[in-house]
Every structure is written in C-alpha cells, then in structure tokens.
N, C-alpha and C positions, 0 to 999 in steps of 0.2 A: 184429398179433398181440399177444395179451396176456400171453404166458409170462412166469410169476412163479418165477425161480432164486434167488433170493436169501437167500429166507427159510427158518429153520428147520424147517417143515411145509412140508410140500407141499399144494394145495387138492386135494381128493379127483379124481378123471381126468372124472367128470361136470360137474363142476361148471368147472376146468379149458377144457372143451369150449366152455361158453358165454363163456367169457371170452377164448377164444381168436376168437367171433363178433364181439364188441362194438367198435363203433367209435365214436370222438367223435360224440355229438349223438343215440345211439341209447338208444332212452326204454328202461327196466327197473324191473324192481319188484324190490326184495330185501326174501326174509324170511328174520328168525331167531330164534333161540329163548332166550328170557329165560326166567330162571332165579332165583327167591327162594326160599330155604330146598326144600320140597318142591311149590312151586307151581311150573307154565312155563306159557308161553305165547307167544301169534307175535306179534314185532314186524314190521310192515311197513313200509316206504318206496320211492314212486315218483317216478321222477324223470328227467334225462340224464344220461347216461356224459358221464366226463370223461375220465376215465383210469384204472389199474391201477397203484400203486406198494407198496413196501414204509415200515416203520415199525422202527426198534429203541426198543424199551422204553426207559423212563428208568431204569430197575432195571439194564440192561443197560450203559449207560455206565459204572458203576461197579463193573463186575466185570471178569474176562481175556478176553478173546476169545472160550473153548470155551463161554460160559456165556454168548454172547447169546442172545438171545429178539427174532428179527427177524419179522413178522408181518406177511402181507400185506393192503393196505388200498383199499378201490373207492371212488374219488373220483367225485360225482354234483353235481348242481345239480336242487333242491328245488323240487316244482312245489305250487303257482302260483308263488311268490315270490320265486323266483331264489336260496335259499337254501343256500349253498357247505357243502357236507355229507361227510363222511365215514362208512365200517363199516372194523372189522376182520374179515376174513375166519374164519370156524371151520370144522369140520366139518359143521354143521350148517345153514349157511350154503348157501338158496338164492336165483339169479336167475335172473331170469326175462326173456325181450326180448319186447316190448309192441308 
C-alpha cells in the first residue's frame, strides 16, 4: 500500500486508488501538465515503480514548522535506460499501470 499521510495535500482519492495498486517492479506511465505563461501541455514518462515517498521543499527548512510545504513524490526507473527518475505529485497528475 502506497498511503501518502504526510504531506501537506492530499493526492485527489482517484488518483490515490492507483497508487494504493502499484507495487515495486510494476510498469506505469505518468502524465502531467506543464504549464508556460498561457501555453500547457502533457508531459509524459514511462517506466517501473519503485516506490511512493514524500519531499519537504528547500523553502521549507527555513521556515517554523506550520509553514512546511511537504509534497508527495513517485519514484520510477526510466525505460530503456535504467534511468533513476523522479515526479512530484499535483492535482493534475495522472498514472496509469501498463
């Protein structure tokens, strides 16, 4: 089980779902949505789960406590290349199991 408690948001209860399926080694595609001025568009990456952790901002160490900014993050390995990768999670953030 991938329950993510830690972080300041919560991932939306769909999204949530699939992450509560994923187990080490199982292939997924994540897309999301990038964002310049008034352009977007979908980024994509596929690959294997590694695991589900969280992140506190660097912005975040240097403030009190009520004012972190912890954000949950899907650790994967990059296909073909074995390439050790990271996302942060948004709202808008979807995966997919392949």
């Amino acid at each position: 089980m991938n329950k993510i408690t830690c972080c300041t948001k919560q991932p939306p209860p769909d999204l949530q779902a699939v992450l509560d399926k994923l187990e080490p080694g199982t292939r997924i595609r994540i897309t999301q949505t990038v964002r310049v001025g008034m352009k977007s568009w979908p980024a994509v990456a596929t690959g294997v789960f590694r695991h589900v952790d969280s992140l506190a901002t660097g912005l975040a160490t240097h403030r009190v406590p009520e004012d972190d900014i912890i954000v949950p993050i899907i650790h994967f390995t990059k296909e073909p290349h074995g390439e050790l990768s990271s996302v942060a999670i948004d709202e808008h953030t979807k995966v997919e199991i392949l």
